[in-house]
N, C-alpha and C positions, 0 to 999 in steps of 0.2 A: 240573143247571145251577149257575153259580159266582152269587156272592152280585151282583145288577145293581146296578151305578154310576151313579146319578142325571145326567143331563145336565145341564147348563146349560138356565133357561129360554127363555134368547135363544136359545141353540144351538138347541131345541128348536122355538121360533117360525120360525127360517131356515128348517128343515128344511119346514115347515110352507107356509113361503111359496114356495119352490123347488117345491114341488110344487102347489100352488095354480096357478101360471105355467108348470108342464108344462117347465120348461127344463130342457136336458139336462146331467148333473153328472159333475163328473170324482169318484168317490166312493175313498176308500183305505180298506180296512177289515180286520180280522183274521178268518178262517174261523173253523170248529170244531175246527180242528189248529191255530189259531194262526198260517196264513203271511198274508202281506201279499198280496191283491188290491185291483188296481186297476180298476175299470169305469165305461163314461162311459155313463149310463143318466138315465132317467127317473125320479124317486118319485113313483110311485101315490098311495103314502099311508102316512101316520104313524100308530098305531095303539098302543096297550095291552094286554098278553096277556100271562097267566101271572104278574103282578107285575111285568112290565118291559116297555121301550116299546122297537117295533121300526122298520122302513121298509122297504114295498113297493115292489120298481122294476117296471119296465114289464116287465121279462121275467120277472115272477115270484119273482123271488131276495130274499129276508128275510132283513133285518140287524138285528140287535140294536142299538142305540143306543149301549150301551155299546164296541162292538167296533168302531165309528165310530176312524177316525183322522184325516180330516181328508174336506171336502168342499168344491171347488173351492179347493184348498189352504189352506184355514182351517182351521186346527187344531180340533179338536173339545173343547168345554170342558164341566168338568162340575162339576155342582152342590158348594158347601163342607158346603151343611147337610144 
């Protein structure tokens, strides 16, 4: 696994509250080969594992935080410190 990129805490909090409210998100993110998918899904849930914080969608599919590109076309911002 590559070294994880700290999120933004508000980034973090969205994500949080987006799935609190069960609404469905336009999500862009990078795989494990690196290509760009885009999926309009649900987050389950925001979670901690392995040293890096992921997101659960409705259908099962784990994203790393970091590999986050943008959600509801908000860019994904990440932590300075």
């Amino acid at each position: 696994m590559n070294d994880y990129t700290l999120i933004s805490c508000d980034f973090h909090d969205e994500l949080e509250a987006l799935a609190t409210l069960r609404q469905t998100c336009q999500i862009l993110y990078r795989n494990e080969v690196n290509e760009q998918v885009e999926t309009n899904s649900r987050i389950a849930d925001v979670y901690a594992f392995n040293k890096a914080d992921y997101l659960k969608l409705d259908d099962g599919t784990e994203i790393r935080l970091d590999h986050i590109i943008s959600v509801n076309g908000k860019p994904a911002s990440y932590s300075l410190g």
